[in-house]
SERO-4910 file (N, C-alpha, C, O; in steps of 0.05 Angstrom, whole numbers):
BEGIN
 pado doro    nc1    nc2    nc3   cac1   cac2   cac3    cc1    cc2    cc3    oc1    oc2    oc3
  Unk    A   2239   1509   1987   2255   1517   2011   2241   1540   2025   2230   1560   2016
  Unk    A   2244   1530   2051   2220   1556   2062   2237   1573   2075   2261   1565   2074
  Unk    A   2233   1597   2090   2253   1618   2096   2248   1618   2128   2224   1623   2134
  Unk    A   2264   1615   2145   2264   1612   2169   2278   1637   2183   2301   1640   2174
  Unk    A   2268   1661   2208   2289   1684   2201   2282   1673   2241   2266   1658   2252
  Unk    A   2306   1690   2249   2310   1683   2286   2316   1716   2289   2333   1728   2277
  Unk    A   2298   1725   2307   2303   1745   2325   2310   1753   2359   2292   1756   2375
  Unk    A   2332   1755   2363   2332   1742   2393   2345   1776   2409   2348   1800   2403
  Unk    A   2349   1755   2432   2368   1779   2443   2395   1764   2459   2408   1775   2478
  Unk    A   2400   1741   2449   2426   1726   2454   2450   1737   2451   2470   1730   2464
  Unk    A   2451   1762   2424   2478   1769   2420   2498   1753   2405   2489   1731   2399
  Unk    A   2513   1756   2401   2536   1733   2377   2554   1725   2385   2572   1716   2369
  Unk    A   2559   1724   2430   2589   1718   2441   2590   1684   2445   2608   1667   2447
  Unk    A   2556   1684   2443   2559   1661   2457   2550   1634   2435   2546   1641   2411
  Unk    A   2546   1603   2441   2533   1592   2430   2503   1587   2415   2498   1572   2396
  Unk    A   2486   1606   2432   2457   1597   2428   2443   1604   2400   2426   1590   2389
  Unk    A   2453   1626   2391   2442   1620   2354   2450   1604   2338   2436   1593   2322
  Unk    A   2485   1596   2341   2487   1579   2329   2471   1548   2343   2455   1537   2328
  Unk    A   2473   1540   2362   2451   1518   2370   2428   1523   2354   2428   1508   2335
  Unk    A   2407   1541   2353   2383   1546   2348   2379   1540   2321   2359   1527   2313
  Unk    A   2401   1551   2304   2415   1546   2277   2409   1509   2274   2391   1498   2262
  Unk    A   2428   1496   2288   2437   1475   2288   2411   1454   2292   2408   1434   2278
  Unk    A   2393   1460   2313   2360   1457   2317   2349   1454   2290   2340   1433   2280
  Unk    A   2352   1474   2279   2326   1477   2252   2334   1457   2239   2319   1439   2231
  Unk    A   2365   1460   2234   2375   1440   2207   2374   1412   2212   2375   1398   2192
  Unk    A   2373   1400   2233   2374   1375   2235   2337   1371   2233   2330   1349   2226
  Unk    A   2320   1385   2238   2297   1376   2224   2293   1380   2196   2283   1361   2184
  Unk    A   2302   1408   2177   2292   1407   2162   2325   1420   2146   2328   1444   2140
  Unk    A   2341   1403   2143   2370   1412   2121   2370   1426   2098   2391   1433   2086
  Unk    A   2341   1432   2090   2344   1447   2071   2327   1480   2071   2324   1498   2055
  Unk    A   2318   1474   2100   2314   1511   2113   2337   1532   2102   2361   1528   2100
  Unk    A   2319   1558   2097   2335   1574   2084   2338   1594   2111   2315   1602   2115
  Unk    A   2352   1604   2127   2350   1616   2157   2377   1643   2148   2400   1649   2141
  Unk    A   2353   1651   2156   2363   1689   2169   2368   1702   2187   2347   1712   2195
  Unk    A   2391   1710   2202   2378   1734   2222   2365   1757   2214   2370   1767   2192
  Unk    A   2344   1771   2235   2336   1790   2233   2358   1806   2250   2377   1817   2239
  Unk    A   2357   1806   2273   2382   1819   2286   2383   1794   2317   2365   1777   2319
  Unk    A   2400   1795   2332   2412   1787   2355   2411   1803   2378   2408   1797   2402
  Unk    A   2416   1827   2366   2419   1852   2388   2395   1862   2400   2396   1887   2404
  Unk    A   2381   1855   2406   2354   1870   2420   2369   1869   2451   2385   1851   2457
  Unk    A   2362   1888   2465   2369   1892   2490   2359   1877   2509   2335   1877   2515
  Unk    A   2377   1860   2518   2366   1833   2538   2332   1843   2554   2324   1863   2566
  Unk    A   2321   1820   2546   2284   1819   2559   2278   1838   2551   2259   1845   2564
  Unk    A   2287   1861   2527   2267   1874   2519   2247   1872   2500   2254   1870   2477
  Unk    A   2224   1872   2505   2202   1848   2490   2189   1876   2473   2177   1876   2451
  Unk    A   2196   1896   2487   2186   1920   2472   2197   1928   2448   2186   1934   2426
  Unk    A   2218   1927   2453   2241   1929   2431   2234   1903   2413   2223   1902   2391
  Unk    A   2240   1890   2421   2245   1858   2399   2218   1866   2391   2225   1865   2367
  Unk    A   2185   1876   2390   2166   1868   2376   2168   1901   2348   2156   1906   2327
  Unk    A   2181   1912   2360   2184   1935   2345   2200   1931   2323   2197   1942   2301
  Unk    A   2220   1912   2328   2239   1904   2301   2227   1882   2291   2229   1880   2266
  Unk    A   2213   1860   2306   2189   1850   2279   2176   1860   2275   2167   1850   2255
  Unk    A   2163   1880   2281   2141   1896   2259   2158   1912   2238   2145   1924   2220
  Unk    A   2185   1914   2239   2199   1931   2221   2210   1916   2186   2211   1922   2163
  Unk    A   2215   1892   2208   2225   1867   2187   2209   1854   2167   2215   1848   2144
  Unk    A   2180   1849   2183   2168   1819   2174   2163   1823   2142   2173   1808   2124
  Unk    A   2147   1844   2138   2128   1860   2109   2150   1849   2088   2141   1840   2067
  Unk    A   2179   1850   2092   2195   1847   2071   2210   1817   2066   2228   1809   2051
  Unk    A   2194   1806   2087   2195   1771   2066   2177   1762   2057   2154   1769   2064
  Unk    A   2182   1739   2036   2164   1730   2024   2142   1718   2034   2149   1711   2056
  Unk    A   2117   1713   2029   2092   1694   2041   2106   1665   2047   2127   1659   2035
  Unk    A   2094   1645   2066   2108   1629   2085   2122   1622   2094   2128   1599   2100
  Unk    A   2136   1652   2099   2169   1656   2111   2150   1657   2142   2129   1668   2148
  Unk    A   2175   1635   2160   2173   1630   2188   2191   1650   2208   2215   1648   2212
  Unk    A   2178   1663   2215   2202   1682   2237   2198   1673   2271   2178   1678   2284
  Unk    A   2218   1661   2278   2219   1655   2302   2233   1672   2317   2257   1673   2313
  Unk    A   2218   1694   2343   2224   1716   2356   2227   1704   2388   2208   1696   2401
  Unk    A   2259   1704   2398   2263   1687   2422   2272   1716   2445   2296   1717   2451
  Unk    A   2259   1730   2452   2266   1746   2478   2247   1746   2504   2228   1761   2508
  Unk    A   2255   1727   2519   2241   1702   2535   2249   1705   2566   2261   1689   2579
  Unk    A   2240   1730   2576   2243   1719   2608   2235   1708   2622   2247   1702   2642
  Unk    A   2201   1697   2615   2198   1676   2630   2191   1646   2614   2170   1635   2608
  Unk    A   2223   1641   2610   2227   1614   2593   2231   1602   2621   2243   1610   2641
  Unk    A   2218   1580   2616   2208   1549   2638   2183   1557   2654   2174   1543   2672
  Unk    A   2176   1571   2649   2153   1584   2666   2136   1571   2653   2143   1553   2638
  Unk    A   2100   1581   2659   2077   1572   2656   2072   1593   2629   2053   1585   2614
  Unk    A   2079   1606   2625   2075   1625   2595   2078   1606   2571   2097   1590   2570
  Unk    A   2059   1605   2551   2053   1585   2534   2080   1588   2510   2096   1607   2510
  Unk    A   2080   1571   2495   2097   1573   2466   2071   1574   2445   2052   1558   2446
  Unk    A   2074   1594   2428   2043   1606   2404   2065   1599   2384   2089   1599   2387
  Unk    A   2046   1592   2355   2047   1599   2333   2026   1623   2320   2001   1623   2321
  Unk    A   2042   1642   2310   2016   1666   2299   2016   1658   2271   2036   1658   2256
  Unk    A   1993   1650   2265   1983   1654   2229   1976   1681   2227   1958   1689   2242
  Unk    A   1988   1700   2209   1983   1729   2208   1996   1738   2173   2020   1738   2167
  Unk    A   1975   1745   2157   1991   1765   2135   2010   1742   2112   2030   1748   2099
  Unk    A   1999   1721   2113   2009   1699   2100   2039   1677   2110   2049   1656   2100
  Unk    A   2047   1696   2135   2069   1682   2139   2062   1668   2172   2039   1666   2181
  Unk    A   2079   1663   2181   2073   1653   2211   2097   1658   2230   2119   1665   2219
  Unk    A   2095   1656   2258   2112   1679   2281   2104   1651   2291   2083   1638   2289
  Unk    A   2140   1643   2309   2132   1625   2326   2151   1631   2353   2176   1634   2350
  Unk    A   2143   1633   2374   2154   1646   2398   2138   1643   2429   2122   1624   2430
  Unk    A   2139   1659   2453   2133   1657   2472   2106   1681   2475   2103   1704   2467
  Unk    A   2093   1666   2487   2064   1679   2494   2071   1705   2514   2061   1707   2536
  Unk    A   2087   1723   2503   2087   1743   2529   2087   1775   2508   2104   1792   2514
  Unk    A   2072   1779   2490   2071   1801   2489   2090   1808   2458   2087   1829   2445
  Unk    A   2106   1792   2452   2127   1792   2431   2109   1799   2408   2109   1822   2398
  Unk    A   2099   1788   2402   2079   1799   2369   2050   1820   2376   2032   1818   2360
  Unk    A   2048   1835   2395   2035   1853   2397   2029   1868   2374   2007   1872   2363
  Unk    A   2045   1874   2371   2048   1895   2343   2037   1881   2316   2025   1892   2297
  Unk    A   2046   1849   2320   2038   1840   2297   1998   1837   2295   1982   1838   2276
  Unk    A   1993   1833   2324   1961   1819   2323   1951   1851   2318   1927   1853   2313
  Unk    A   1964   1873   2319   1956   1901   2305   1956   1903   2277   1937   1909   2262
  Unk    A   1976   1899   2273   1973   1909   2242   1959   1884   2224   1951   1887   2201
  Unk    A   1957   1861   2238   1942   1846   2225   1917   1830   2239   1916   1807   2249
  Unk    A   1893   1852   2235   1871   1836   2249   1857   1808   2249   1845   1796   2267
  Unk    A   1862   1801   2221   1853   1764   2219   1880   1741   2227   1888   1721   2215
  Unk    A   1889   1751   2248   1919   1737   2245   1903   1710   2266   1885   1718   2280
  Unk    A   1909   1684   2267   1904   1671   2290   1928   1659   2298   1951   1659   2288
  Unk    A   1913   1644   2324   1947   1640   2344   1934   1618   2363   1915   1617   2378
  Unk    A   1955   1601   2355   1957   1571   2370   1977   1561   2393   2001   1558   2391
  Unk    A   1965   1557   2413   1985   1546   2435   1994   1518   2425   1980   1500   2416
  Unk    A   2020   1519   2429   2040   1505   2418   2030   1478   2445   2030   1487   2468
  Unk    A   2025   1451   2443   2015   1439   2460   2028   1405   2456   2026   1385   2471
  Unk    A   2042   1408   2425   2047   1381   2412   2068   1381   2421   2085   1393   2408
  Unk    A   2078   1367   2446   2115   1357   2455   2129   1345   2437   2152   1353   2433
  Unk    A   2117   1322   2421   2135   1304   2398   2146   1329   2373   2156   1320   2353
  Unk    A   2143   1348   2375   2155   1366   2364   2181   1380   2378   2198   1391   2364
  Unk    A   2183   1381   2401   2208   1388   2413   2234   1370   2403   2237   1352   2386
  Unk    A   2255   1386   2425   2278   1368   2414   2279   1356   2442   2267   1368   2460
  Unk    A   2290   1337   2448   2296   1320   2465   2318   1314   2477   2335   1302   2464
  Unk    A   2325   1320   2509   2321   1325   2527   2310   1359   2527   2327   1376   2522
  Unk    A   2280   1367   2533   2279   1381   2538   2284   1409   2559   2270   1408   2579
  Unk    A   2302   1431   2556   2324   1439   2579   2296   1462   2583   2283   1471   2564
  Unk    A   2293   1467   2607   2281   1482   2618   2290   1515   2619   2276   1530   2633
  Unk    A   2315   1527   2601   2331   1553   2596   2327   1546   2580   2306   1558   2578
  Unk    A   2329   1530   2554   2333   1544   2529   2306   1536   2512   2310   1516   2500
  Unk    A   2288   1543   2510   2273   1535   2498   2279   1548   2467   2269   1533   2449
  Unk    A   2292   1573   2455   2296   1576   2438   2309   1554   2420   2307   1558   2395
  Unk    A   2325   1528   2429   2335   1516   2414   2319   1494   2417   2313   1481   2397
  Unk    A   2307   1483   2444   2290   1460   2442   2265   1462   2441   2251   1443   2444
  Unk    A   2255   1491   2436   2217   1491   2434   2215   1501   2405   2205   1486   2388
  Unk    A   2224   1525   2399   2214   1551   2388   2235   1537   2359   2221   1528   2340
  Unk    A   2260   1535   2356   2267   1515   2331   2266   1497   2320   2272   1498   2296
  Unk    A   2258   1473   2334   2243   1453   2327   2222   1448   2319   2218   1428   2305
  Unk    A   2204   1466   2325   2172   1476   2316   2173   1489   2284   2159   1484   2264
  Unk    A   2195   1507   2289   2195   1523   2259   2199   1504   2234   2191   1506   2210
  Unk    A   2219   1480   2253   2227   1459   2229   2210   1445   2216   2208   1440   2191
  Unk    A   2194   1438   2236   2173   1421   2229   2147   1439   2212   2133   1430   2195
  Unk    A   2147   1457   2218   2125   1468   2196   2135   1481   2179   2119   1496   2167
  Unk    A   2168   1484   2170   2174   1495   2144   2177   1464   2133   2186   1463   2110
  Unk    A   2171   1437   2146   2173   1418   2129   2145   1408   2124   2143   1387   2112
  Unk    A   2123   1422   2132   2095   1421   2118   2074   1409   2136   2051   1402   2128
  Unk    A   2085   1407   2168   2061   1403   2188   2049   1427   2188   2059   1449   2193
  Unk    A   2015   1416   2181   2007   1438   2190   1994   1456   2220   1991   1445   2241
  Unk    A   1990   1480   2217   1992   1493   2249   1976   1487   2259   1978   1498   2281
  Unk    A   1947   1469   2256   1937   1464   2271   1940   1438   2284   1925   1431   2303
  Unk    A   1963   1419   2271   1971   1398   2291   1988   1398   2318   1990   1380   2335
  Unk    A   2001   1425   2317   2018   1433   2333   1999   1444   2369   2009   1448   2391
  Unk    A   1972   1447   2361   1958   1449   2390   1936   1467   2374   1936   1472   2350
  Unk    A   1914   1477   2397   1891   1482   2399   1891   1519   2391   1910   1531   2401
  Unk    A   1875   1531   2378   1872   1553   2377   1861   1569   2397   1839   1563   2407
  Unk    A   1878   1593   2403   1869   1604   2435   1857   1636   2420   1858   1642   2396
  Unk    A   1848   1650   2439   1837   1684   2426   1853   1708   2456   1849   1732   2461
  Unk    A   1871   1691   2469   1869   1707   2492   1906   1709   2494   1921   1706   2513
  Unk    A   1909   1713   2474   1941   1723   2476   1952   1749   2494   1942   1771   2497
  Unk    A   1973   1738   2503   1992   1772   2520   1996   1793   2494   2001   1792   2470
  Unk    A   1992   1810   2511   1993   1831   2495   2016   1857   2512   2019   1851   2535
  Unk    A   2024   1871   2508   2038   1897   2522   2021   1915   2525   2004   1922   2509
  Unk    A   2025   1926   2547   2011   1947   2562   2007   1966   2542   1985   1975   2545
  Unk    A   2022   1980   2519   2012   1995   2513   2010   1989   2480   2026   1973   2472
  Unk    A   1991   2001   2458   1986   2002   2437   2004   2013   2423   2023   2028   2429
  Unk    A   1994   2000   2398   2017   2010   2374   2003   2031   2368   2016   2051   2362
  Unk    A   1976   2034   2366   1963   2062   2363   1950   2082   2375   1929   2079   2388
  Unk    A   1966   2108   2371   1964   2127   2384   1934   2133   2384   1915   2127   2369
  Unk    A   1938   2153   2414   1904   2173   2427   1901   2187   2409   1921   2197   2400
  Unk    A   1878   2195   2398   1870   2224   2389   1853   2236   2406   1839   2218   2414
  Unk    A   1846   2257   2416   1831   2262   2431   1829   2300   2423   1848   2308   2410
  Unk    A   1813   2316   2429   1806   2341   2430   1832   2353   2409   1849   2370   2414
  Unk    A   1827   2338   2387   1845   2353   2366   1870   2354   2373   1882   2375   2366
  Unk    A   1886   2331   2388   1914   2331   2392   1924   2301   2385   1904   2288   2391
  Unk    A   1942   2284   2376   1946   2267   2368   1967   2262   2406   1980   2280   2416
  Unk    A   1964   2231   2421   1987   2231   2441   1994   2207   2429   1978   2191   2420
  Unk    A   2016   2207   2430   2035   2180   2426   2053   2172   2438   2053   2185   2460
  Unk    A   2070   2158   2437   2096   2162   2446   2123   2145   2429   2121   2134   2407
  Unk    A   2147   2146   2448   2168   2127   2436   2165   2103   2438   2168   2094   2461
  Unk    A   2161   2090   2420   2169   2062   2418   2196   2042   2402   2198   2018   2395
  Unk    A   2209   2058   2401   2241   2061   2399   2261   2074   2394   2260   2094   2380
  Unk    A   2281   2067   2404   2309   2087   2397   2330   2069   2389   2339   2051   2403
  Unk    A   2338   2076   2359   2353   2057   2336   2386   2064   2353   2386   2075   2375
  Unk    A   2406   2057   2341   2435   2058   2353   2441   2081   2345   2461   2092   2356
  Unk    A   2428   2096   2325   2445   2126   2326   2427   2147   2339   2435   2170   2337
  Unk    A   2405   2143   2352   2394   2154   2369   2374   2174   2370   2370   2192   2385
  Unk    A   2356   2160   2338   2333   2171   2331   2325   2155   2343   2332   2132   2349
  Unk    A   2291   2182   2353   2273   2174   2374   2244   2156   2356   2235   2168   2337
  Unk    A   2237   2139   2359   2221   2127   2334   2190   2127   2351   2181   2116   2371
  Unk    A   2180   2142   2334   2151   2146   2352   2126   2128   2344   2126   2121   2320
  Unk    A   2104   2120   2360   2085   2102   2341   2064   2116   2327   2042   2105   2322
  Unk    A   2069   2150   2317   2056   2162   2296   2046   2156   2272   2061   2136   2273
  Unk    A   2036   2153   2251   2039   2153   2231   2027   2175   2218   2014   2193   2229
  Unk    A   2035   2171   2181   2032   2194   2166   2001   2200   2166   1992   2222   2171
  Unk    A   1985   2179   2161   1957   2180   2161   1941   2200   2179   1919   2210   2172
  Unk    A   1956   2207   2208   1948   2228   2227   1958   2257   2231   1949   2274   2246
  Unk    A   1975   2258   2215   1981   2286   2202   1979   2303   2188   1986   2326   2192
  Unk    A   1967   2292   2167   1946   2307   2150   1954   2334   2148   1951   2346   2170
  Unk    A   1965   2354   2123   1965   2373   2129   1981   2388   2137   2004   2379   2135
  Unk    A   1980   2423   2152   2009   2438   2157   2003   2440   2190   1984   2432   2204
  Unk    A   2029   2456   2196   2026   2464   2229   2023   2442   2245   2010   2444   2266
  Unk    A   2033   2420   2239   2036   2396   2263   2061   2417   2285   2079   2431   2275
  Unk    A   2056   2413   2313   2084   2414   2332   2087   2390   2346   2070   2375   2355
  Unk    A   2110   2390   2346   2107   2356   2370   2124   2367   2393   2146   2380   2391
  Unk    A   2107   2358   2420   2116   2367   2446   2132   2345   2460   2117   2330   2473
  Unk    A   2160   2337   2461   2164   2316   2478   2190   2321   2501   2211   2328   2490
  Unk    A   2191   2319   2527   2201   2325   2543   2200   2357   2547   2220   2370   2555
  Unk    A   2188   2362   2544   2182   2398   2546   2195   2409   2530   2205   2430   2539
  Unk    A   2203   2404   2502   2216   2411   2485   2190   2419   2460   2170   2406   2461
  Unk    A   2192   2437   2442   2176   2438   2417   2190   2429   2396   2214   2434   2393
  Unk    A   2176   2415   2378   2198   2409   2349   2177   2422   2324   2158   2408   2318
  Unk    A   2179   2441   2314   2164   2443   2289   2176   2443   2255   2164   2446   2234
  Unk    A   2207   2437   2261   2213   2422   2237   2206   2391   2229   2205   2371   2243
  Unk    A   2202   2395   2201   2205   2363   2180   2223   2368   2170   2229   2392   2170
  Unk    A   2232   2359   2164   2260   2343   2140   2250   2317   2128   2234   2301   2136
  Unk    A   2268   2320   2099   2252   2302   2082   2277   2282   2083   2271   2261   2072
  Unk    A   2307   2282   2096   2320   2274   2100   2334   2280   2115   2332   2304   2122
  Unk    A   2360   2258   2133   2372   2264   2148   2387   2290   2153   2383   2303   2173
  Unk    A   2408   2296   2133   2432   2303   2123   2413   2336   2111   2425   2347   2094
  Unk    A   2387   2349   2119   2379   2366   2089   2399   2390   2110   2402   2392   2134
  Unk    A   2411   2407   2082   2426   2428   2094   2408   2453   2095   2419   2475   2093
  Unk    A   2379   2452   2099   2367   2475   2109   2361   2473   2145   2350   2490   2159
  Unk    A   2368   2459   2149   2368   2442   2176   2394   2464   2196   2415   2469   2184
  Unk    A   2390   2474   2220   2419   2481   2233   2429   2454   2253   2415   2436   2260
  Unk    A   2445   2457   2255   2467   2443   2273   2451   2455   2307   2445   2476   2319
  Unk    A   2453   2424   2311   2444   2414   2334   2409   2420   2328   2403   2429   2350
  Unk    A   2395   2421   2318   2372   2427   2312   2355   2401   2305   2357   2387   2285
  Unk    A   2331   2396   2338   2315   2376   2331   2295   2381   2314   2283   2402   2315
  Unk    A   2290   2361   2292   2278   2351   2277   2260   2335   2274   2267   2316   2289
  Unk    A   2231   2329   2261   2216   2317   2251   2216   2299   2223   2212   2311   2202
  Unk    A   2223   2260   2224   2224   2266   2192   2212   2232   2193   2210   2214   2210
  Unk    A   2208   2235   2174   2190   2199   2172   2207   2168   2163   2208   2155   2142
  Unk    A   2214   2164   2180   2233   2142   2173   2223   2109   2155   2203   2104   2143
  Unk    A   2243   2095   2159   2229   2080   2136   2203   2054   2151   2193   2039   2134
  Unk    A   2198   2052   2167   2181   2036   2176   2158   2045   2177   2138   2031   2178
  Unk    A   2158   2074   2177   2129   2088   2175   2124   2107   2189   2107   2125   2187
  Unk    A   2144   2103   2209   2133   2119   2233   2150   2147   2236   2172   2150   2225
  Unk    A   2134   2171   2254   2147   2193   2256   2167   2189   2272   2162   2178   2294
  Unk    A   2203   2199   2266   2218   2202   2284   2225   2224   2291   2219   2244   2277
  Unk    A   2239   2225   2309   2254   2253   2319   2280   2248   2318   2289   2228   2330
  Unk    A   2293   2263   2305   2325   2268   2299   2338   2283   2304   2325   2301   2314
  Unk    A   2366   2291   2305   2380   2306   2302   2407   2310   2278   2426   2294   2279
  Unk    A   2407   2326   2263   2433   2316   2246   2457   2306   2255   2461   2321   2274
  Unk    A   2476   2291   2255   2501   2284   2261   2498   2278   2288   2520   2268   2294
  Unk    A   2480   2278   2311   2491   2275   2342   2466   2245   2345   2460   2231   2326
  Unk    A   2453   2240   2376   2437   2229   2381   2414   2243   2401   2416   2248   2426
  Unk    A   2391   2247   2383   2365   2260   2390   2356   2246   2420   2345   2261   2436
  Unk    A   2359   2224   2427   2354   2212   2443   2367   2223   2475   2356   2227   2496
  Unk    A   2397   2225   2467   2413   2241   2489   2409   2269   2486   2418   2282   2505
  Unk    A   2399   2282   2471   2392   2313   2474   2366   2316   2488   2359   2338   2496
  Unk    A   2354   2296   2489   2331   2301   2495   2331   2291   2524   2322   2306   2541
  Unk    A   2339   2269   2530   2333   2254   2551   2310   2235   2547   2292   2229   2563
  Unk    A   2315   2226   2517   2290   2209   2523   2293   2177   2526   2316   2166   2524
  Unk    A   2273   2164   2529   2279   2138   2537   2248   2119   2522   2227   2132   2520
  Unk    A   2247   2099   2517   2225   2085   2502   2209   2089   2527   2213   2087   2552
  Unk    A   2178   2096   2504   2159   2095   2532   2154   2131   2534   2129   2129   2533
  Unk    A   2156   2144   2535   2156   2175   2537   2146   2184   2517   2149   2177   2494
  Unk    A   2130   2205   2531   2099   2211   2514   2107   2232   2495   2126   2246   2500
  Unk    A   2088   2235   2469   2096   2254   2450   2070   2262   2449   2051   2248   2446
  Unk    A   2070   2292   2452   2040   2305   2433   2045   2312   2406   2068   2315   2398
  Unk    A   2027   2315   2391   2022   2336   2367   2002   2351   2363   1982   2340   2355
  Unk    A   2003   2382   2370   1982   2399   2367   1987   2414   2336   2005   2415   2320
  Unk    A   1970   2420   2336   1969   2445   2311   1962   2432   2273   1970   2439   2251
  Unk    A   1945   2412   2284   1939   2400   2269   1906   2405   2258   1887   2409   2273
  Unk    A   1905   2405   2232   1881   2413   2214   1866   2392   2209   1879   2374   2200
  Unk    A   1836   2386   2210   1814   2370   2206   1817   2344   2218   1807   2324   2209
  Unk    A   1833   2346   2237   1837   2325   2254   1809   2308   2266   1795   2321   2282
  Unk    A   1803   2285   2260   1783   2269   2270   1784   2251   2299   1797   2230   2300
  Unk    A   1774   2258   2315   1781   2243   2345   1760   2217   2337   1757   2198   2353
***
């Protein structure tokens, strides 16, 4: 039984996961299917690739994750399968696994080109139930990905990297998300910190606390924070409120870190 997980931004008011649901199973009835979440903020492709890079690491090897946040579904934008990290990503060529063709450099990726794999009548809106589910079915039932179309090297990607500048002994990064309680989630990691006297500069604000947890009571009230959350990355917090609204910040908004020791540009 292979593990089939759907990441969308459909939400749970309406029909389309359960369709998508309903897609997989009539190819393959004995798919084992997950959500990752529903909630990504409509067409946000930035967001939706940030919660598969959060998710993927913690399923098993040839677990299928199909990632549907699709604004230009019917368009000329291709349908990819990504081979990456033992498992495979099947979704729309616009930038959605960015993050993944980062953290995994031997990953390859196939334009989806085989129609007799769709479902039939194909609807020009939903391709999540008649492109992107049907596909997953068929190769959690053991087609393999290169019958599904031709291997391409020239995938969409998002304007900006998952990895931060270093430059003249300053680390720049920025936000690349804000969770629902309104930690700022930066694309830092520990590896660039190295050491004491990090400050991080963001919105003209200084932060030179860490916390090793949310809740630590050496921390004051209302007092932004530095602390490493679980995906890897440095966030900015605040105890009990949302760092995000204290700050004014918004995904996309740049973060420095000065005051950093043996830093390598």
């Amino acid at each position: 039984m292979t593990v089939i997980t759907l990441l969308t931004d459909f939400g749970t008011a309406d029909y389309f996961v359960g369709a998508m649901k309903g897609a997989i199973l009539s190819v393959n009835p004995r798919a084992v299917i997950t959500d990752i979440t529903h909630e990504v903020p409509p067409q946000d492709i930035d967001s939706a690739a940030f919660m598969l890079l959060g998710a993927y690491k913690t399923f098993p090897p040839g677990t299928i994750h199909v990632a549907v946040v699709d604004p230009g579904v019917g368009s000329a934008r291709r349908p990819i399968i990504v081979k990456a990290g033992k498992q495979f990503f099947v979704g729309p060529d616009n930038g959605i696994f960015t993050y993944i063709y980062e953290r995994e450099p031997k990953h390859q990726t196939f334009h989806v080109t085989a129609e007799k794999y769709f479902r039939k009548p194909t609807s020009t809106t939903f391709h999540g139930r008649d492109v992107f589910a049907p596909v997953a079915a068929a190769l959690s039932n053991g087609v393999k990905v290169e019958a599904f179309g031709p291997k391409i090297s020239d995938e969409v990607r998002l304007e900006n990297s998952l990895v931060p500048e270093v430059k003249d002994g300053r680390v720049k990064g920025r936000i690349i998300q804000i969770d629902r309680f309104g930690n700022c989630i930066t694309n830092i990691t520990r590896d660039l910190l190295g050491g004491e006297g990090a400050r991080l500069v963001v919105k003209g604000k200084t932060i030179r606390k860490f916390q090793d947890f949310y809740a630590d009571e050496s921390g004051r009230r209302n007092e932004l924070f530095a602390i490493w959350g679980s995906a890897g990355f440095l966030e900015i917090s605040v105890a009990g409120d949302s760092a995000a609204d204290k700050l004014g910040a918004k995904i996309g908004d740049r973060i420095t870190v000065t005051g950093l020791q043996n830093l390598q540009d």
